[in-house]
C-alpha positions as CSV (number, residue, x, y, z in Angstrom):
1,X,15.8,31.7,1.6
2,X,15.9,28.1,1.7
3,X,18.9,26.3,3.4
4,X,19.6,24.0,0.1
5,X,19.9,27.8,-1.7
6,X,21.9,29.3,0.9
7,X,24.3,26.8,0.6
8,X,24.3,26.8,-3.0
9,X,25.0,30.4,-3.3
10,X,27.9,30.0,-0.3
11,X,29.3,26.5,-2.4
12,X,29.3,28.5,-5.5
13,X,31.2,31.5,-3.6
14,X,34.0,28.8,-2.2
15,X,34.7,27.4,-5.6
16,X,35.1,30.8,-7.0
17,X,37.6,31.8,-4.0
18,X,39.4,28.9,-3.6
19,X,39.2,28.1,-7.7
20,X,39.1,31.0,-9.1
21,X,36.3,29.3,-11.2
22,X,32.4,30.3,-11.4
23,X,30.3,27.2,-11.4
24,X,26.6,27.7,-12.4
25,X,24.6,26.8,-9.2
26,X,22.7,24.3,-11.1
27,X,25.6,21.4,-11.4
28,X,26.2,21.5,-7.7
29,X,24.4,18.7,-6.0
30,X,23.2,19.0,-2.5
31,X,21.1,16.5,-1.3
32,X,20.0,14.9,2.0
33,X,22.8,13.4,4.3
34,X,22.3,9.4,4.2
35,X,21.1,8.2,8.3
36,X,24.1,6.6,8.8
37,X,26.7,9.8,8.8
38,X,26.5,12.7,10.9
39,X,25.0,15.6,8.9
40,X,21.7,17.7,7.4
41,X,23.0,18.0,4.3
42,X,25.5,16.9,1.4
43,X,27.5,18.3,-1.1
44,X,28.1,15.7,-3.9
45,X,32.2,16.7,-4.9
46,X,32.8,14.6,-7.5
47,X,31.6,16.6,-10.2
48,X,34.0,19.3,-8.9
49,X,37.0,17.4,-9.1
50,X,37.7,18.6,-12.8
51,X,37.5,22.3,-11.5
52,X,39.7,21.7,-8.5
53,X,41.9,19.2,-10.0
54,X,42.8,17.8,-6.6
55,X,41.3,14.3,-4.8
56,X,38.2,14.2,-3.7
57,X,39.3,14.4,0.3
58,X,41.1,17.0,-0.3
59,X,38.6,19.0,-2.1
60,X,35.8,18.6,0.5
61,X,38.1,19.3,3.3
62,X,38.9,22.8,1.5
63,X,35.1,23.4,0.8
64,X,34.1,22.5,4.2
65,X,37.0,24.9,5.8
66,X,35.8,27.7,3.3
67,X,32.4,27.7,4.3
68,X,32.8,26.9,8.0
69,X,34.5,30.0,8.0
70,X,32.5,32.3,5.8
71,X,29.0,30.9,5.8
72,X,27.1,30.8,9.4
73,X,24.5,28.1,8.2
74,X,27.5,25.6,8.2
75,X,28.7,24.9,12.0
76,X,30.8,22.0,10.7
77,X,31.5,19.6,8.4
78,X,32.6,15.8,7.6
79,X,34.4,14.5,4.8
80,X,33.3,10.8,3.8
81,X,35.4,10.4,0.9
82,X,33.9,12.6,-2.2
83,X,30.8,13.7,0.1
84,X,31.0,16.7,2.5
85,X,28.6,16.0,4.7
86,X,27.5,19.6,6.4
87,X,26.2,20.2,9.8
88,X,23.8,23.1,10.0
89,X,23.6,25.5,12.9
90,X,20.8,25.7,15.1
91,X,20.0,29.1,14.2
92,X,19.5,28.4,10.7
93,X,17.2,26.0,11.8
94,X,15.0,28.2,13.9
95,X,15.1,31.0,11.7
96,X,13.7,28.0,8.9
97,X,11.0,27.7,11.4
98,X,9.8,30.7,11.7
99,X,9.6,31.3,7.7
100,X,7.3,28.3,7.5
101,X,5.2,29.5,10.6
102,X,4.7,32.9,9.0
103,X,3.5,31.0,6.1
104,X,-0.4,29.6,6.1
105,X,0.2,27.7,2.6
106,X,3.3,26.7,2.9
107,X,4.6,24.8,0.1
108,X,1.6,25.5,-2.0
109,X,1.7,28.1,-5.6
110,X,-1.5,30.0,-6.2
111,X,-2.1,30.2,-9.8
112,X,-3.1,33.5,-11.7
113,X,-4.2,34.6,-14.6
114,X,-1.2,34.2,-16.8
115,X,-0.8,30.5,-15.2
116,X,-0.9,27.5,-17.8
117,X,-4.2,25.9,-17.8
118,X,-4.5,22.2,-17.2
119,X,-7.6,20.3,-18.0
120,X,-8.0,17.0,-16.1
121,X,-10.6,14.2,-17.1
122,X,-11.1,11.9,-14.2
123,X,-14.5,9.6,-13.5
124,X,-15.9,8.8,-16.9
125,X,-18.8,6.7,-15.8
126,X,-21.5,4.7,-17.8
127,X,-25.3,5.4,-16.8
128,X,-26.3,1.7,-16.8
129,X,-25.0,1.3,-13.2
130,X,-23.9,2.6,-10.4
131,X,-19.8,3.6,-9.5
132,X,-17.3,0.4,-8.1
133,X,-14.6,0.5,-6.2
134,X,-12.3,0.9,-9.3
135,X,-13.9,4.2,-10.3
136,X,-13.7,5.4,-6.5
137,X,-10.0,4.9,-7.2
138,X,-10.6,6.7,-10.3
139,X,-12.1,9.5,-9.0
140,X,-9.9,10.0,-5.7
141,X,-6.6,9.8,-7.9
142,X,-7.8,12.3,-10.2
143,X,-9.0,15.0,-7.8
144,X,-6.0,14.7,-5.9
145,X,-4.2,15.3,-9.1
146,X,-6.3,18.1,-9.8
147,X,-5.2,19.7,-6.4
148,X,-1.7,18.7,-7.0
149,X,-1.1,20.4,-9.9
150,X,-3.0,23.1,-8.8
151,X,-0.8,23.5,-6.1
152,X,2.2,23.9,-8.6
153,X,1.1,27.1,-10.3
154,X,-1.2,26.0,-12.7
155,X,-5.1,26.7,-13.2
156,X,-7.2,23.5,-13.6
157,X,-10.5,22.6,-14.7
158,X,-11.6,19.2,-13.7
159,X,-13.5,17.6,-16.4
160,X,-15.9,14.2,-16.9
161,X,-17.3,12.7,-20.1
162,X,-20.1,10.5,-19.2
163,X,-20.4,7.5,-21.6
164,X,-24.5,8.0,-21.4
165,X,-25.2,6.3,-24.9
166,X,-24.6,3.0,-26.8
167,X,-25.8,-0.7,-26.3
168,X,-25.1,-0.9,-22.9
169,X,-27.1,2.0,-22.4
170,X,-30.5,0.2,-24.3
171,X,-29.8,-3.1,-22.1
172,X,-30.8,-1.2,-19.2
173,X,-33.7,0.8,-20.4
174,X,-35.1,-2.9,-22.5
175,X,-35.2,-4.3,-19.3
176,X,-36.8,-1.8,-17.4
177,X,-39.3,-1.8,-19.5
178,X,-39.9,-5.6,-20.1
179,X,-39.7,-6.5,-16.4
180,X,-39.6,-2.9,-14.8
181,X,-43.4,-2.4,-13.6
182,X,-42.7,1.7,-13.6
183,X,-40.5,1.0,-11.0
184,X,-39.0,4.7,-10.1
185,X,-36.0,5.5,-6.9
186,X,-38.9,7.1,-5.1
187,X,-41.2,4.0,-5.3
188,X,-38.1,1.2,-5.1
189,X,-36.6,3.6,-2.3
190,X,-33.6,2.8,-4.6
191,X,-30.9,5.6,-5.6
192,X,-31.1,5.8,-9.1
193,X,-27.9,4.6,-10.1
194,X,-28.4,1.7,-8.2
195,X,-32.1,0.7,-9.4
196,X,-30.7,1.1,-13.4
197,X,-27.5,-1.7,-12.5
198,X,-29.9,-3.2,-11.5
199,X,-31.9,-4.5,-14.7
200,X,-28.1,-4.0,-16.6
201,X,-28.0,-7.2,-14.4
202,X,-31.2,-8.0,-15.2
203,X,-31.0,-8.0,-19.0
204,X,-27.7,-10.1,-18.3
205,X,-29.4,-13.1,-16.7
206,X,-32.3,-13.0,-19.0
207,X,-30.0,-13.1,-22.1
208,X,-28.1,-15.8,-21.1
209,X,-30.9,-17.8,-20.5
210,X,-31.9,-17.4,-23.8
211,X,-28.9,-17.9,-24.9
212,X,-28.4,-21.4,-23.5
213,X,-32.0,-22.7,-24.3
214,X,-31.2,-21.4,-28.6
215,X,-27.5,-23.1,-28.1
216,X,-29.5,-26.4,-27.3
217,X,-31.7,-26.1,-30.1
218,X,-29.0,-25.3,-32.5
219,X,-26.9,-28.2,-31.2
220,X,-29.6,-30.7,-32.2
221,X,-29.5,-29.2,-35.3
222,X,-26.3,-30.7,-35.9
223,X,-24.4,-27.7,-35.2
224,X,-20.9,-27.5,-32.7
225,X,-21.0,-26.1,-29.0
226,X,-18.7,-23.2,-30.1
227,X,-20.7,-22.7,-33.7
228,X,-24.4,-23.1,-31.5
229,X,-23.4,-20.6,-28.7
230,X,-21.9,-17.8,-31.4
231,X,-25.3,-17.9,-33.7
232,X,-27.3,-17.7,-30.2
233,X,-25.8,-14.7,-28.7
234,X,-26.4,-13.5,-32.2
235,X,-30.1,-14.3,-32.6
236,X,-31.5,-14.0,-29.3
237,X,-34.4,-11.9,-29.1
238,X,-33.1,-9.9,-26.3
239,X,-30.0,-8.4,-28.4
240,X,-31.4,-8.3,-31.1
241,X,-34.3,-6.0,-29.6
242,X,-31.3,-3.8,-27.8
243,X,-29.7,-3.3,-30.8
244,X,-33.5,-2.2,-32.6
245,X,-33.7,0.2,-29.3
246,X,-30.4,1.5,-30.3
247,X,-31.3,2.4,-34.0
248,X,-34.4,4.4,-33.1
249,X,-32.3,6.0,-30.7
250,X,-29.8,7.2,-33.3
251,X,-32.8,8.2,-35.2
252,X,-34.4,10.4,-32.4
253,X,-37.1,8.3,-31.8
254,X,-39.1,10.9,-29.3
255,X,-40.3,7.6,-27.1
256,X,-37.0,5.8,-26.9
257,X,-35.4,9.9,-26.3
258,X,-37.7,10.1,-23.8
259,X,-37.0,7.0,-22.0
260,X,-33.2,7.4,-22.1
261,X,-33.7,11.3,-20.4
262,X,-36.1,9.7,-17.9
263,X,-33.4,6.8,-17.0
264,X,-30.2,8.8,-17.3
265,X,-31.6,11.6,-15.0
266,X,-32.0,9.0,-12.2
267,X,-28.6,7.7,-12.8
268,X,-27.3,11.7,-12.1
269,X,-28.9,11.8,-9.1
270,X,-27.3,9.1,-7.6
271,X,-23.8,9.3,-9.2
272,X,-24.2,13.1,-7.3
273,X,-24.6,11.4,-4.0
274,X,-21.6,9.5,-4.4
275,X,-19.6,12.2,-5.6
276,X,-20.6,14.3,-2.7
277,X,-19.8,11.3,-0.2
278,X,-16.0,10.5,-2.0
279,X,-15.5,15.0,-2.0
280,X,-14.8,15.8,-5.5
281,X,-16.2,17.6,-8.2
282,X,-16.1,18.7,-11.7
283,X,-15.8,21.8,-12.7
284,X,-17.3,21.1,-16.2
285,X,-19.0,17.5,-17.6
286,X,-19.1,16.5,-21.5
287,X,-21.5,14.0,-22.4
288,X,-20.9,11.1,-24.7
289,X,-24.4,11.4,-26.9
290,X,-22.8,15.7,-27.6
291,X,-19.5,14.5,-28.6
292,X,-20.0,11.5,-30.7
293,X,-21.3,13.9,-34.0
294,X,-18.9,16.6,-33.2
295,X,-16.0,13.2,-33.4
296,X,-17.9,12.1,-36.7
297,X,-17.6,15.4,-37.7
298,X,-13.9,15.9,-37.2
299,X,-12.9,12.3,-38.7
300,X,-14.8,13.6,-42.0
301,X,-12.9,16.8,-41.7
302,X,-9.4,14.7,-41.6
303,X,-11.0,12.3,-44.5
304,X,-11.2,15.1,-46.2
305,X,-7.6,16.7,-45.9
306,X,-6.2,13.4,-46.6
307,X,-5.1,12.8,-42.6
308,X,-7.2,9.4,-43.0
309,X,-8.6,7.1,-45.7
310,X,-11.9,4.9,-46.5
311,X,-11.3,1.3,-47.4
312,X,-13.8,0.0,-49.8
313,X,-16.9,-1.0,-47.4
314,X,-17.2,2.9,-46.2
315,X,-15.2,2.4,-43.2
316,X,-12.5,5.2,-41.9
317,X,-9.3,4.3,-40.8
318,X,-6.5,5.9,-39.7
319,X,-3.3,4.4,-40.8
320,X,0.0,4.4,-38.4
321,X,1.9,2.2,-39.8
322,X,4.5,4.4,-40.3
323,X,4.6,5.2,-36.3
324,X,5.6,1.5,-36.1
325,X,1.8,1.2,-34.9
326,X,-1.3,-0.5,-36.4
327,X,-4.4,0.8,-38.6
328,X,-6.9,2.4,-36.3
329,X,-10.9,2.1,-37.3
330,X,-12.4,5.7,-36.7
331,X,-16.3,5.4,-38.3
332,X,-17.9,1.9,-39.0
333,X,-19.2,0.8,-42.7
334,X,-22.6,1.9,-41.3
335,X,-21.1,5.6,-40.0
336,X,-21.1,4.7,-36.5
337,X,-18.7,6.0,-34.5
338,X,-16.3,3.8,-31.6
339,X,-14.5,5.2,-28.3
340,X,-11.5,7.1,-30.6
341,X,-15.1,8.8,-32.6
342,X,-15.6,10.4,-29.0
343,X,-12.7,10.9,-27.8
344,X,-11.8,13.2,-30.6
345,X,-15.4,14.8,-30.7
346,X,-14.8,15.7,-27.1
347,X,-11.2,17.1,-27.6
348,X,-13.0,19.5,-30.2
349,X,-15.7,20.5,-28.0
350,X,-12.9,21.3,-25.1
351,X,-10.9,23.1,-26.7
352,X,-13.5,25.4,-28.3
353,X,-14.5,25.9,-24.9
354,X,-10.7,26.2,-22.9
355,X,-7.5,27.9,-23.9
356,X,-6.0,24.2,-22.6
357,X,-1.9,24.2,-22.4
358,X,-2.4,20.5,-21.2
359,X,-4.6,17.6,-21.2
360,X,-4.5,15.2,-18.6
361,X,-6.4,11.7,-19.0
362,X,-6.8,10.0,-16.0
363,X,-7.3,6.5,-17.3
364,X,-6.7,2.9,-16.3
365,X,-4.1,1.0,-17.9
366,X,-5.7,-1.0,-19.8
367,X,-6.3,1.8,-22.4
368,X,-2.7,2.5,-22.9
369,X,-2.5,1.9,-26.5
370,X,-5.9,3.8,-26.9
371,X,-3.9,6.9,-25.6
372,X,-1.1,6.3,-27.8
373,X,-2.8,6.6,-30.8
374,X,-5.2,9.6,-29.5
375,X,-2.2,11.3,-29.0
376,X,-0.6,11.2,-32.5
377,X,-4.7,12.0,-33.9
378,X,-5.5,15.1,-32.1
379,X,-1.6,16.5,-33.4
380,X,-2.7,15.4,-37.0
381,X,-6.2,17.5,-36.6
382,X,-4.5,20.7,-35.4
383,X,-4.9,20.3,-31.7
384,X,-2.2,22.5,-30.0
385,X,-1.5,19.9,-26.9
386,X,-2.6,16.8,-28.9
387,X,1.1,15.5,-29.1
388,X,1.7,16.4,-25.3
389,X,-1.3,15.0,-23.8
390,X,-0.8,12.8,-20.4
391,X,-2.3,9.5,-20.0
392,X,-2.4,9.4,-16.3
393,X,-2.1,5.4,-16.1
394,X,-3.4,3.7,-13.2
395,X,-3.3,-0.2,-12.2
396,X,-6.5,-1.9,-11.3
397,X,-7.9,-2.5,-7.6
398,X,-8.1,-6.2,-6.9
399,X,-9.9,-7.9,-4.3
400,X,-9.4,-11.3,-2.6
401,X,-11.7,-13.1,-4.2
402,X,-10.9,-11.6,-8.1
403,X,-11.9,-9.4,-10.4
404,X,-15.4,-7.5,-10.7
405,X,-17.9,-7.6,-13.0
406,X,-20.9,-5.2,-13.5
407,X,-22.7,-7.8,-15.7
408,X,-23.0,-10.0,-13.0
409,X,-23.5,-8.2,-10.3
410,X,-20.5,-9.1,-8.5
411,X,-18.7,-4.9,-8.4
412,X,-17.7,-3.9,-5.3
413,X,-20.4,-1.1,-4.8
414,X,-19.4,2.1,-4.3
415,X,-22.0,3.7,-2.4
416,X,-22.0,0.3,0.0
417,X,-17.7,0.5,0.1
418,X,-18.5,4.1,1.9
419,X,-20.8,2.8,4.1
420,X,-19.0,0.6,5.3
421,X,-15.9,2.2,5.6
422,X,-17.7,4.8,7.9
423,X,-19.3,2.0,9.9
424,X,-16.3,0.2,10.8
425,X,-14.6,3.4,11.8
426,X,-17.1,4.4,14.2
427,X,-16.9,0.9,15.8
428,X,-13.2,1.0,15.4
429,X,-13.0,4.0,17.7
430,X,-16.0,3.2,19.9
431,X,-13.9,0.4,20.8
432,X,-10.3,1.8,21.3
433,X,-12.3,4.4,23.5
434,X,-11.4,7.6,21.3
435,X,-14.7,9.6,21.6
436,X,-13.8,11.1,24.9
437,X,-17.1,13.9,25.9
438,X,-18.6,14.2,22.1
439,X,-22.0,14.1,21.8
440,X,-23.7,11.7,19.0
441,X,-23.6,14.3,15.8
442,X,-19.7,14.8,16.4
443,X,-19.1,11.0,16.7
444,X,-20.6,10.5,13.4
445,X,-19.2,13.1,11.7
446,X,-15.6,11.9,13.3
447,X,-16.2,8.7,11.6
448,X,-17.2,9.9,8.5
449,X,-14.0,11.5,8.0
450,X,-11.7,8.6,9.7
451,X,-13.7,6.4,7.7
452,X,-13.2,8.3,4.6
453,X,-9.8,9.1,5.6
454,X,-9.3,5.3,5.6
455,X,-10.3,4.7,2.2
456,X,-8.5,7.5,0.2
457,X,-5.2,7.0,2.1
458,X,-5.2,3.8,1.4
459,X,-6.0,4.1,-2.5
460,X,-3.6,6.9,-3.0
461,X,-0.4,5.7,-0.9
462,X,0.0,3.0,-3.7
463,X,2.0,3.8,-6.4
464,X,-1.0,4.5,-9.1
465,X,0.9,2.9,-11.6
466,X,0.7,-0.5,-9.8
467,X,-2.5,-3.2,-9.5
468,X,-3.7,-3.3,-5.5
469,X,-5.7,-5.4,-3.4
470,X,-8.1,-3.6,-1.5
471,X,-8.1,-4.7,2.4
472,X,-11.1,-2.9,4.8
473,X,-9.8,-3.6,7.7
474,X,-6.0,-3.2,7.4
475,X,-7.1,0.6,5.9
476,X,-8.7,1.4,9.2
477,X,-6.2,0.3,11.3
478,X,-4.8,3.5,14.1
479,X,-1.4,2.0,13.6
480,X,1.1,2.3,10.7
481,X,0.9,3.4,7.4
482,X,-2.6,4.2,7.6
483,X,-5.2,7.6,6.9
484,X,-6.4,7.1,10.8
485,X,-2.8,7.4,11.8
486,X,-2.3,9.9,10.0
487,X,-5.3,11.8,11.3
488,X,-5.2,10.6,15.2
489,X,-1.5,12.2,15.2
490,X,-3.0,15.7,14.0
491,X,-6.0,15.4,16.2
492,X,-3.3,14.8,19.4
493,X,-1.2,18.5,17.9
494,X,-4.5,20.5,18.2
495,X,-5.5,18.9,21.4
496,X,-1.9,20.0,22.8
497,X,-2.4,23.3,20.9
498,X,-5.5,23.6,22.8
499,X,-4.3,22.6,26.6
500,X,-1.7,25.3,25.8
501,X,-4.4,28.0,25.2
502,X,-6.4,27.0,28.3
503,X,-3.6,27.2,30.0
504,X,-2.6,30.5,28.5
505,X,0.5,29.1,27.1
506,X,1.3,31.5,23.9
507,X,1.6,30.4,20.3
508,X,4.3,33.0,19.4
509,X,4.1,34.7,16.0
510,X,8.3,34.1,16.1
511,X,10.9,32.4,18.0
512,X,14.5,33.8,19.2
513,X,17.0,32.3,17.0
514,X,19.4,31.1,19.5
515,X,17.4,28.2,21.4
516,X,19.5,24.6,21.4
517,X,17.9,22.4,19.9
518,X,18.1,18.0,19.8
519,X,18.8,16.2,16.8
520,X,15.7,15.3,16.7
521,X,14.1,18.6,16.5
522,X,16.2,19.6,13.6
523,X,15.4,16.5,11.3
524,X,11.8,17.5,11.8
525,X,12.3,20.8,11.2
526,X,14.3,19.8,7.9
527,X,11.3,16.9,7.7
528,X,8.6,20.1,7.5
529,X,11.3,22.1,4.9
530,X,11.0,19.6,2.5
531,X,7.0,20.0,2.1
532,X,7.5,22.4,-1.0
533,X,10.2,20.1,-3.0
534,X,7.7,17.2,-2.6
535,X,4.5,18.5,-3.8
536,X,6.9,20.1,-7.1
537,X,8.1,16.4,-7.2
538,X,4.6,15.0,-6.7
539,X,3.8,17.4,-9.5
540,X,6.2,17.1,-11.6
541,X,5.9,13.0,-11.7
542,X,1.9,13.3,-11.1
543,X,2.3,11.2,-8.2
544,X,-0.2,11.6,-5.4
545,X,1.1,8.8,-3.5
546,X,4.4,10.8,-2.8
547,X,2.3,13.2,-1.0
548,X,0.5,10.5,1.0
549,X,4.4,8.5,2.3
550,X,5.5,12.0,3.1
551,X,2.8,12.7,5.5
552,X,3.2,9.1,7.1
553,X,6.7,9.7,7.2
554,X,6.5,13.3,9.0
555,X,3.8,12.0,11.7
556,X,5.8,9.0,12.2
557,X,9.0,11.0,13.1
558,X,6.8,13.7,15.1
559,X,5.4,10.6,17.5
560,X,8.9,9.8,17.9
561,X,9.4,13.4,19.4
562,X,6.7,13.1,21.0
563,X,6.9,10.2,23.2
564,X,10.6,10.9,24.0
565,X,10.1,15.2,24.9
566,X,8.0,17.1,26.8
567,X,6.2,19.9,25.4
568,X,3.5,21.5,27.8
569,X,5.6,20.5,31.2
570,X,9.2,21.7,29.3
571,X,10.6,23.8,32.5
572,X,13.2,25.9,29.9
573,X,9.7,28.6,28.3
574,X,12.2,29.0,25.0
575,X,11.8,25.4,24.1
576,X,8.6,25.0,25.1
577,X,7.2,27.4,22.7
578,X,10.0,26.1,20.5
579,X,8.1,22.8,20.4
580,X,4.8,24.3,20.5
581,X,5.7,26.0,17.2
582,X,6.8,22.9,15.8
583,X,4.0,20.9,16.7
584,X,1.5,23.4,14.6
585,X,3.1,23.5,11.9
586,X,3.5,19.4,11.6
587,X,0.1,19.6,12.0
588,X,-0.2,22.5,9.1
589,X,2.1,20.4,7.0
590,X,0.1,17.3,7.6
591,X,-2.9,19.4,6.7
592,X,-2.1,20.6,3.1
593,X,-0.4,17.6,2.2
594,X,-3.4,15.9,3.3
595,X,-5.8,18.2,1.8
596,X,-4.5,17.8,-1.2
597,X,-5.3,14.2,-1.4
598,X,-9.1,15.0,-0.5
599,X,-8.7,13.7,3.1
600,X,-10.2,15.8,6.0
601,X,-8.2,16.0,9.7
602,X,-10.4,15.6,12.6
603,X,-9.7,18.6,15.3
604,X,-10.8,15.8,18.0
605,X,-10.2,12.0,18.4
């Protein structure tokens, strides 16, 4: 049993005996004694008062004798006005220890059967160029969600709707074939995500050329700036040949088909490269050109029932006016669908293919609203967890010099962020003088996963809710609140682990209860014993960044112990395989809380 439940059940008992009150075990309120009193743990009184009916003081001081006397967790107590700040004995401690050493997934709920099932949507790429450092945050956030609430009890499917259709789309493909030459990845020795952003670009620069030389022209035809550049980007050739691409391709044109499969297939290719280098997966992916009819189809379905209306020019529109929001297009005069088309089409298709409980959106701010009103639409069309769906929000990575643009060609890459990431991590610890007697193979894989390590700390520390600037080289660093940190301290527990074996220093499967210990070995015990409350809290608040401080926070107090005891020379064998015991299972802490963020520990640094 946990120590906060032991108490609970021994607090509960005192106010009964001393009271002659019960108290449901729910209102009492223990929580973690503040650093600056002497204590584990704290019994809030005030709420106890009206049962007691005496002062505060007094009350605690009566607690505190009760269960000093009748519970052997407490060894003694404080009283700072209406706190009781409780000491807990070392044994309690120890015996703490050896639950969580007995326990290989500590902390973590396996799901079963009968366990709710989440569906998560994370990634949602287009296929006219390659991922940025904004969907790497994407993706990382969302599978470390995935595994978070996974870890809670609940069976997840991790989801991705490809956005593989639309004008963006036919820029791409119009310029490959105006200025491609049958370029292909294998003859460009380009992945293929990479070769299609490349024309996207392409089409860009071409455009606005034409653009600027029809704005001339219409300017000396005596029309304004502002009134020449709207009729150009409306009449030049480029767009207007995109947009003819676009209609054939709504009418199934086998050559234009044909073309998109071709392009789209390269794309895949090379977003599954970059999947594979960031670790995630999808357990199933939706694709934009399925769902769009099946969304048509389930706006006509609500026209139908009366759930939304057509305004004179054929359009469909939801109206949510009465929800103190606006009116919300659904089809286009011309039948068309937009983004809330899809989004519904999709819902359909997932939920004729899942028994979902909840739906998890793991979506960047700026589509807020867009959620909002997807929300109240799937509840009006009969979807069961339409009203409770999640729009995991996240804030936008930001770079020194601004924002990114795929137009232009200015995205931070996401395939060249990697790369990078790995490179300076093998330099970083070729330099500090970390590879010790590996050969080449293990150096590079070490650097792969510091260098990756790097990255997804750093993106998932942040508070997802907040914009952040992106910094390479403070990411890497070996000290502070780092990944590398992080990762060098667990890579020091197994090398100690190890010298123990080759020394034939046991790893005991349980320690006596009666070994004295330091304060500092208690507040890392209590440090490890708070694993499980976080990752419910992480859960619970869909917060993988809580994960991510907690494992800072745990190797930062372990390198405390570490500098100031001995573990392999302790003299006294008790607390030597006391600390030995400790030491694993920081580093088995540090593993699942870790693991569940996606990030890899190194067994050598």
């Amino acid at each position: 049993m946990k120590i906060e439940e032991i108490l609970s059940t021994a607090a509960a008992q005192a106010i009964k005996s001393l009271y002659q009150q019960d108290i449901p075990q729910g209102q009492l309120q223990i929580q973690k004694t503040k650093k600056e009193f002497e204590g584990h743990l704290t019994l809030v009184i005030f709420p106890l008062l009206r049962i007691s009916r005496k002062k505060p003081e007094v009350t605690a001081q009566e607690i505190g004798d009760w269960l000093v006397a009748n519970c052997p967790a407490v060894e003694r107590f404080n009283v700072v006005k209406g706190f009781l700040n409780l000491i807990i004995s070392p044994d309690c401690w120890v015996g703490l220890l050896n639950d969580i050493h007995a326990d290989n997934r500590y902390g973590l709920t396996t799901p079963n059967a009968q366990s709710p099932l989440v569906m998560i949507e994370y990634s949602s790429p287009n296929t006219n160029k390659p991922l940025h450092l904004g969907h790497v945050r994407n993706n990382l956030l969302g599978f470390a969600l995935a595994n978070i609430v996974e870890a809670n009890g609940n069976r997840v499917v991790k989801t991705n709707i490809v956005n593989d259709r639309g004008i963006h789309i036919c820029k791409s493909m119009l310029a490959w074939l105006k200025y491609g030459n049958g370029e292909t990845p294998e003859s460009s020795g380009k992945k293929g995500d990479h070769l299609i952003g490349d024309y996207y670009v392409a089409f860009d620069k071409h455009y606005r050329e034409q653009v600027a030389e029809l704005s001339q022209q219409y300017e000396s035809e005596g029309l304004t700036p502002d009134e020449a550049k709207a009729k150009a980007e409306k009449e030049a050739p480029l767009m207007k040949e995109a947009h003819a691409m676009l209609v054939k391709w709504e009418q199934n044109d086998p050559e234009v088909r044909a073309l998109w499969k071709k392009m789209n297939s390269w794309v895949y290719a090379g977003f599954d490269e970059t999947y594979k280098a960031l670790g995630v997966n999808f357990d199933k992916i939706y694709y934009e050109s399925d769902t769009y009819l099946e969304g048509k189809e389930k706006v006509l379905e609500g026209l139908e029932k009366g759930i939304f209306y057509r305004r004179d020019d054929g359009s469909v529109w939801a109206n949510l006016t009465d929800k103190g929001l606006d009116e919300k297009l659904l089809l286009r005069a011309d039948g068309t669908s937009v983004y809330m088309t899809q989004d519904i089409g999709t819902a359909k298709l997932r939920f004729q293919d899942y028994p979902i409980d909840k739906m998890i959106y793991v979506v960047g701010n700026e589509q807020n609203y867009h959620f909002q009103v997807l929300s109240i639409l799937l509840d009006e069309l009969g979807f069961e967890w339409g009203k409770s769906l999640v729009h995991f929000s996240y804030g936008m990575v930001e770079l020194p010099n601004g924002k990114m643009k795929s137009r232009e060609g200015t995205v931070v890459d996401a395939d060249d962020l990697i790369a990078e990431m790995v490179r300076q991590a093998r330099q970083t610890i070729d330099e500090l003088g970390k590879f010790e007697d590996m050969d080449e193979a293990e150096k590079n894989e070490v650097a792969r996963i510091v260098g990756m390590g790097a990255l997804k700390y750093f993106l998932l520390k942040v508070d997802a809710r907040k914009n952040m600037l992106f910094n390479p080289a403070e990411s890497i660093d070996f000290n502070g609140n780092t990944g590398p940190f992080i990762q060098y301290t667990y890579a020091r527990i197994r090398s100690v682990l190890r010298k123990a074996q080759e020394s034939d220093i046991p790893l005991p499967e349980a320690l006596p209860t009666h070994i004295a210990l330091s304060t500092k070995e208690e507040e890392i015990v209590q440090h490890i014993a708070e694993f499980p409350a976080v990752v419910r809290q992480a859960g619970t608040d869909y917060s993988p960044s809580a994960i991510a401080n907690y494992c800072y926070d745990l190797v930062k107090e372990y390198n405390q112990f570490y500098h100031d005891f001995s573990i392999l020379r302790e003299a006294d064998k008790e607390k030597q395989q006391f600390r030995l015991v400790l030491s694993a299972n920081v580093a088995k802490v540090v593993r699942l809380g870790m693991g569940l963020l996606g990030i890899e520990m190194p067994e050598r640094m």
